[in-house]
N, C-alpha and C positions, 0 to 999 in steps of 0.2 A: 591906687586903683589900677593905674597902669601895670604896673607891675606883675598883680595876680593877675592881668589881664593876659598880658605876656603869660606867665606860669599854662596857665592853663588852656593858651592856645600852641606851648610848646609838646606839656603832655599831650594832647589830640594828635598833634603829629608823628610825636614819637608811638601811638598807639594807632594810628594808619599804617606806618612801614612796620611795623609790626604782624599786622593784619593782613598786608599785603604780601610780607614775605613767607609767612606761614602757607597762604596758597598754592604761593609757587613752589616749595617746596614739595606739597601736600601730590600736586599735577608731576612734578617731575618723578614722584617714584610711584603715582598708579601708571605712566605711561611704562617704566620698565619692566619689562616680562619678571616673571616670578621663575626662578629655576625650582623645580623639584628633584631632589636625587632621591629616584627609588632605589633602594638596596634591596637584592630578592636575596633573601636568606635559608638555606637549603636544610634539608631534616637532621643533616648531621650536625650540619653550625646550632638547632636548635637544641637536640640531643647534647652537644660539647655544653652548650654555653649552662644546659637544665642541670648536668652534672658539677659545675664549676659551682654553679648557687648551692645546689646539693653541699658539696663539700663543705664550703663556705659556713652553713649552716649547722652542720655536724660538728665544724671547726669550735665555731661559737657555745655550740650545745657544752661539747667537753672542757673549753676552757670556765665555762658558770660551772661546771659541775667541781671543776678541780679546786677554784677559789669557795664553792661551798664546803667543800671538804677542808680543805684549809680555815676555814672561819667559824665552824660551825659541830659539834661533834654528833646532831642528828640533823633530820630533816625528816619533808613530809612528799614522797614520793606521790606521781597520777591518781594513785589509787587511794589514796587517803594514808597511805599505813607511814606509818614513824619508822625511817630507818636511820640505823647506828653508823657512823663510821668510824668509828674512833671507841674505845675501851675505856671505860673510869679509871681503872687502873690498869696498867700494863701488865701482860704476863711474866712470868719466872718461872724457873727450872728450882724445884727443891735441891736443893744445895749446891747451889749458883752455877756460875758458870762452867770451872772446872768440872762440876759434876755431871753439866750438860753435856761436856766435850767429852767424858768417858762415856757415858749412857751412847754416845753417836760412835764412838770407836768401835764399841765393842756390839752396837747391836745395827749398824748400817751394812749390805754388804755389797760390794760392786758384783753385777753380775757374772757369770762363769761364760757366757760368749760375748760379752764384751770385750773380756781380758784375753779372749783367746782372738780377737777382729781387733785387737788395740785400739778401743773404740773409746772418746773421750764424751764428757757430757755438762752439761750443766743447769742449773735454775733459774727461773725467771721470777723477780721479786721487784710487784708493783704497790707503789704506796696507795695506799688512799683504795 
C-alpha cells in the first residue's frame, strides 16, 4: 500500500512540473515580439516568376507527350479525335533502297542561286 502510495504521489509531481513548465514556456514566447518580413515583390519579379511556372508547365506538357508517343501508337487528343503517331507498318521505296537513292539523284535539284551564293542547306527531322 505504501508503495503505490509513493507511485502515485510521485506521478502528481512529475505531472505538476510538467504543468508548470509548459507555462513558462508558453509566457516566454507570447512575450516575444513576432517579426514579420514583408517582401514587396515588384510587376516584373511577378511577370519572371508567371513565366518561369509557364515554362515549367510546357516543359512537363512536352515531356507526357513525348513518353505517350513512345508507349502508345495512338491517342485521344482535347477534342475527342484519335490520333496516330506511329504507322502499322512502315513505309518503303518500291525497289528498296538503292532504288530510292537513284529516284533522289536524278529527280532532286539544288537550286541555280544557291550554287551561284554557295549556299549550303539542310533538314530538320523530328521523331514522334
Amino acid at each position: 500500500m505504501k508503495n503505490t502510495l509513493k507511485v502515485l504521489l510521485l506521478a502528481a509531481g512529475i505531472l505538476v512540473v510538467q504543468a508548470c513548465g509548459s507555462k513558462k514556456n508558453k509566457e516566454a514566447t507570447a512575450g516575444a515580439p513576432v517579426i514579420k518580413k514583408e517582401v514587396a515583390i515588384t510587376a516584373a519579379d511577378k511577370r519572371a516568376k508567371f513565366e518561369k511556372q509557364r515554362a515549367e508547365r510546357a516543359e512537363r506538357r512536352r515531356i507526357g507527350y513525348e513518353k505517350l508517343c513512345l508507349n502508345t501508337p495512338t491517342y485521344t487528343d482535347a477534342n475527342g479525335n484519335l490520333v496516330y503517331n506511329q504507322a502499322e507498318s512502315n513505309p518503303s521505296f518500291i525497289g528498296g533502297d538503292k532504288a530510292l537513292r537513284t529516284y533522289l539523284k536524278d529527280t532532286v535539284k539544288f537550286p541555280h542561286d544557291a550554287l551561284d551564293k554557295q549556299e549550303e542547306g539542310g533538314a530538320d527531322k523530328r521523331k514522334c
